[in-house]
N, C-alpha and C positions, 0 to 999 in steps of 0.2 A: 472361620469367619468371626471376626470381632465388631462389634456395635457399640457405641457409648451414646448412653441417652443420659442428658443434665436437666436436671427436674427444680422446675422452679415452681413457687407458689407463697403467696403474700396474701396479706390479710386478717388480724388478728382485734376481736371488738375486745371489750371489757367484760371481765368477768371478776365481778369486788369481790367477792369470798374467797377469792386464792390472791388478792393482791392486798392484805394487810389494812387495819386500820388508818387511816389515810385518810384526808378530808382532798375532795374531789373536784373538780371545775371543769366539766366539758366542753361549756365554750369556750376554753381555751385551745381546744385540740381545735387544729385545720381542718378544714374540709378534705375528707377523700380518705382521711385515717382509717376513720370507725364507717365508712359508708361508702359510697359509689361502685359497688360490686353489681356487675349486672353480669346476666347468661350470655353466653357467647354460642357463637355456631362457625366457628375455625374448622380449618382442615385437618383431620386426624394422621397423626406422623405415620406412614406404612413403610415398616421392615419388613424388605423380601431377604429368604434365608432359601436355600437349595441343597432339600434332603438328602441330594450325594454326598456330600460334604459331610454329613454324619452329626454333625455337634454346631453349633456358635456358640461363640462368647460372647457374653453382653458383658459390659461396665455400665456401672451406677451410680453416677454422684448425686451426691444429696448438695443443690446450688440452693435451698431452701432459705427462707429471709427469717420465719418463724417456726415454720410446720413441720411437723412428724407425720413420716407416709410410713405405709406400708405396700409393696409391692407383690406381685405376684404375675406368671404370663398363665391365660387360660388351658389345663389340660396336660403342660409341661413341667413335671417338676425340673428343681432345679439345682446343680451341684452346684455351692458356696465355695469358691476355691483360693479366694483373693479378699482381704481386710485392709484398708487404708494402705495400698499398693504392698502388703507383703502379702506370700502364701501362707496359706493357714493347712490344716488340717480339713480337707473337705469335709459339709455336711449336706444332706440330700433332705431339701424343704423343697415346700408348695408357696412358702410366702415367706419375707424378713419383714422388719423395721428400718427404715432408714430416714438418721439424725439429719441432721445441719453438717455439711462437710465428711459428711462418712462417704467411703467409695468401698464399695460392691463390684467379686467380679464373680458375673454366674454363670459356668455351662449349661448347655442346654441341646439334648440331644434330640434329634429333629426324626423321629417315628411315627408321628402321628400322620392321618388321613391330609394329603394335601388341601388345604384350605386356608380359611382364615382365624385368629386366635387373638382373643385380645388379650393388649397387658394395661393390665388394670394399678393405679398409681392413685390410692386412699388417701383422704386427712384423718389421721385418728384423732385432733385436737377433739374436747369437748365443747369449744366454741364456734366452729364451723363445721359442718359436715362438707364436705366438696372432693371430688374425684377425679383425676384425669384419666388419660386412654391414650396407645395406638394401638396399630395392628401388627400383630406378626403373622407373614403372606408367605404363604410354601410358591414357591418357583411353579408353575404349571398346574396351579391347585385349583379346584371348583367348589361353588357355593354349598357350606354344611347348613347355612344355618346359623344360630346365634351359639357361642360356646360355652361349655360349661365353666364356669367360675368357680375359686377356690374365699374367692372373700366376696364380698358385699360392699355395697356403696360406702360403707362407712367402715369399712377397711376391717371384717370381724370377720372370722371363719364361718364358712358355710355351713360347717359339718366338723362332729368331734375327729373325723379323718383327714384332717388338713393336717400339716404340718408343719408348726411357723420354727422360724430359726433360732434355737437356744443363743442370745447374743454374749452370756456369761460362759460360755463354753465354746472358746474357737483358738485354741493354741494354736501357736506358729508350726510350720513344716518347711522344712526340717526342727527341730524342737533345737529350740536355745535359753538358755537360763540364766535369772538376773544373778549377782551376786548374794550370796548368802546373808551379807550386811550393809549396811551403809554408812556412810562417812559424815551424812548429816542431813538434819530434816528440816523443811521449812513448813511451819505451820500454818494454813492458810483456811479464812472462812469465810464461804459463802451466803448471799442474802439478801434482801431488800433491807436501804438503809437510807436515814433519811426524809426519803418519800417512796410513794408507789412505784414510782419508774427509776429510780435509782438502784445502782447494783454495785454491790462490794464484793470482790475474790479475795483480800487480802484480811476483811475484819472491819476496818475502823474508816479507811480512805477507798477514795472513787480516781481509777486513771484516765487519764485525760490520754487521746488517743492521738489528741493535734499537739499536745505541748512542747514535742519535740521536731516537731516537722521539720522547721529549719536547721536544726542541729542534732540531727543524730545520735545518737548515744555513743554507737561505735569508730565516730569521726572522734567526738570531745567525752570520754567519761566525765569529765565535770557537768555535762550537760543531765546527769541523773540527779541533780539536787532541784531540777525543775519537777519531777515527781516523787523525790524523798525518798530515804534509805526501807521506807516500809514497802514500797512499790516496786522496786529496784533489788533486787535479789541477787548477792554474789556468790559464786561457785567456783571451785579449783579445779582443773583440766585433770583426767584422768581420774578423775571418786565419783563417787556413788553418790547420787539422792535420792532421800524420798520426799516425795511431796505428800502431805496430808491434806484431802482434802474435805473441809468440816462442814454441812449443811449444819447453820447453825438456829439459832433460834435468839431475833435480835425483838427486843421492846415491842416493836408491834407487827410481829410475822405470823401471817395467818396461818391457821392450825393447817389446810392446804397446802405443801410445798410443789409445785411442778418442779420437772427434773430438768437438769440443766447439763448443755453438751459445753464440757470441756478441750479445748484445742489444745495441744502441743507443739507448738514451733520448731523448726532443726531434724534434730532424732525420735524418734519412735522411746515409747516407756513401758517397761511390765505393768500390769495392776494386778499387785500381788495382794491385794484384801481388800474389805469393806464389813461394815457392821452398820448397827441401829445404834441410836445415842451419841454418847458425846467420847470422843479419844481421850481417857485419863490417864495416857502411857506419854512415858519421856522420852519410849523412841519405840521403833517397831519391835525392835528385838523382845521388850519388855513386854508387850504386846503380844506378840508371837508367845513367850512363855505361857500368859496368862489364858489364851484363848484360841488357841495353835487350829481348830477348827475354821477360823475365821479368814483362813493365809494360805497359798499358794505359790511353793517355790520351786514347783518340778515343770508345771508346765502352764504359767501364766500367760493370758494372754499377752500381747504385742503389738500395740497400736500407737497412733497418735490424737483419737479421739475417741472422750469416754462422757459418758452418758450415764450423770448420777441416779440415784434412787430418787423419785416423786415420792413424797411420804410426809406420815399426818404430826412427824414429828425428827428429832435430828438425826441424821445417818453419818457416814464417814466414808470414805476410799482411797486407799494408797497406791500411789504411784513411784516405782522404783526405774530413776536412769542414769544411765552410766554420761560423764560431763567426755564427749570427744569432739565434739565442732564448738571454740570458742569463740566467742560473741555475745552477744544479745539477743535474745526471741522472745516472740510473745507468749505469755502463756493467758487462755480468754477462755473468754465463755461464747461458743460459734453461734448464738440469738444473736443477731444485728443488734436490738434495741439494748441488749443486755451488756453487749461492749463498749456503743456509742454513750452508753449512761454510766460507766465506769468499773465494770465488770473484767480485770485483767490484770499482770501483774508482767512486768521486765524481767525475767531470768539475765543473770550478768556471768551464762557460763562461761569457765576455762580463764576470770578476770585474768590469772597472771600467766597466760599466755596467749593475747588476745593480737589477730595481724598486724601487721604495721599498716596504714591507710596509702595506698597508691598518692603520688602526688597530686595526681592528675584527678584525684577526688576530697582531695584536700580542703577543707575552711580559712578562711582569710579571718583577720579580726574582727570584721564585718558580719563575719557570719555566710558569707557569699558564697556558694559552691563553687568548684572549678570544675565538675566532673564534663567532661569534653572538651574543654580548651586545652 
C-alpha cells in the first residue's frame, strides 16, 4: 500500500533578533500576514491500512510556505527508504525533519494491536508552535484509546529513546559517486541584503522571478542580460561543478542565522562537504588538501534539496554535479518569501549544447509566443 500525504502550513510573525538591523514599519504589512490565525475544528484526514498486507508506504512532501515539521506516526517506527525520489540507504527512525520541498518515503510495517494511531505533523519554528494530525486506522480495528506519541506538540522527542533521522547521513542505494574533481566552481553567498525581507543567493544582487516571464531564457539567451551575467551562471555539458555555497555575513546580519533550504532544478547533486566560517580555498581540491575531515567522496549524499546550517555565525556547503540535461534551472532558496524577494540564481547548464526550440514554441519580434498555433 502507498499513501502520499502533502502537508501544508503558512504563517510566519516577526521575529527582529534573527532579522538584522533593519528599521521596521508594520503598518505597512497587510492585514492577514502577521494575524488572522484562528483554531479550526476540520475533519481529521483517516488512513485505513490492512495488516495483511504486512507494510505501507507513505510519501511525504513537504508543500510548506515557511515551516519546518517534524513528523512522526504513533507507535510505528519507520524505514526511511526514499530521499527527493531517489533510494537511499534505509534508516529505521520514530521521527524525521521535513524542509520546504523535501520528499519522504517511509515504510511502515503494520503489527501493531488493530486500532487507531495518530501521525502527528509538528511546527519546530520558534515563532509558532502549531501541529497538525490524522489517523492511521488498521482495517477491522477497535477502540485502544489515545496512543502513545513519539514527539510532542511542539515537535521534541518524548523520551531519550526516540529516534529522529540522522539527515547528514542517508547515502544513495545503490551507492554512486561524484567525480573525484571538478571542472569548475561557482562561488555563491547567501543572506539578507538591503533590507529585512530581501534575500541574495548570489552576494551582491536580488532575482527577479518575473523578469523573464515573457521571454524565456531558453527560447532567447539574450534574454539573460535582463538579470545580468552575476545571476545567470554558464556551464559546459558533460563537467563537473561545484557550487559553493557561503552563509555569509553582510553589514547588518544578525548574529541569528536561520537555515535556509536550497533547491536544485534538472538533476540531483552530491554534498560533498560543509564547514563553519568562511571558504578561503580557490577550489575544493585545495580544500580537501587542507581539511580532508570536512569532505565526503565515497558515499555522499544525493539530493536535490539541501538544508544549510542555522548558526550564530558563517558556515559553507558544497555541492558537486555533473552538467547532463542542458538548459536553464533554477537554483533558489524553497522559503516562498525568500525566492519572491530575490533569493536565486539561473544555472545556464550544457550553454553549448543547448536544444534547438520547437517552432511551434518559438518568439516573434514581438516577444509573442506561438506555443500551440
Amino acid at each position: 500500500m502507498r499513501i502520499n500525504l502533502i502537508l501544508y502550513f503558512r504563517c510566519y510573525p516577526n521575529i527582529y533578533k534573527t532579522q538584522g538591523n533593519y528599521s521596521y514599519d508594520e503598518s505597512k504589512i497587510p492585514w492577514g500576514v502577521n494575524e488572522g490565525c484562528v483554531a479550526t475544528e476540520g475533519n481529521m484526514e483517516v488512513i485505513e491500512v490492512d495488516a495483511s498486507e504486512g507494510w505501507a508506504s507513505f510519501k511525504f512532501i513537504g508543500a510548506t510556505f515557511m515551516k519546518s515539521l517534524v513528523v512522526s506516526i504513533d507507535e510505528h517506527p519507520m524505514w526511511i527508504y526514499e530521499v527527493d525520489g531517489r533510494y537511499i540507504e534505509p534508516r529505521l527512525v520514530h521521527d524525521f525533519p521535513l524542509f520546504n520541498g523535501e520528499r519522504y518515503g517511509a515504510m511502515v510495517k503494520l503489527d501493531k494491536t488493530p486500532g487507531n494511531y495518530t501521525i502527528r505533523i509538528a511546527d519546530t519554528n520558534g515563532d509558532q508552535i502549531i501541529s497538525g494530525y490524522a489517523t492511521l486506522s488498521y482495517r477491522g480495528g477497535r477502540d485502544l484509546g489515545p496512543s502513545k506519541p513519539y514527539i510532542n506538540y511542539g515537535g521534541l522527542n518524548v523520551s531519550a529513546d526516540v529516534i529522529q533521522l540522522n539527515t547528514s547521513d542517508l547515502p544513495p542505494y545503490p551507492n554512486i559517486k561524484p567525480s573525484r574533481t571538478a571542472h569548475q566552481m561557482l562561488n555563491l553567498t547567501m543572506g539578507r541584503i538591503k533590507s529585512s525581507w530581501q534575500w541574495t543567493l548570489e552576494g551582491t544582487q536580488l532575482y527577479d522571478v518575473n523578469v523573464n516571464a515573457d521571454t524565456p531564457i531558453l527560447f532567447d539567451l539574450d534574454a539573460r542580460k535582463n538579470l545580468g551575467d552575476k545571476l545567470t551562471l554558464p556551464t559546459k555539458n558533460g563537467t563537473w561543478v561545484d557550487l559553493l555555497l557561503q552563509l555569509g555575513q553582510f553589514p547588518k546580519t544578525p548574529k541569528v542565522q536561520a537555515p535556509h533550504v536550497i533547491h536544485k532544478h534538472s538533476n540531483k547533486a552530491f554534498w560533498i562537504g560543509k564547514g563553519d566560517g568562511f571558504f578561503n580555498w580557490t577550489s575544493v581540491d585545495e580544500a580537501i588538501a587542507a581539511h580532508p575531515q570536512n569532505f565526503n567522496l565515497e558515499n555522499p549524499m544525493y539530493r536535490d534539496t539541501f538544508v544549510t546550517n542555522g548558526a550564530f555565525g558563517p558556515t559553507w556547503m558544497i555541492l558537486r554535479y555533473e552538467v547532463v540535461n542542458p538548459g536553464p534551472f533554477l537554483l533558489h532558496c524553497h522559503i516562498e518569501t525568500h525566492l519572491t524577494a530575490g533569493m536565486g540564481v539561473a544555472l545556464l547548464d550544457g550553454i553549448d549544447a543547448w536544444p534547438e526550440v520547437p517552432p511551434e514554441y518559438s518568439i516573434d519580434d514581438q516577444g509573442h509566443g506561438h506555443h500551440g498555433q
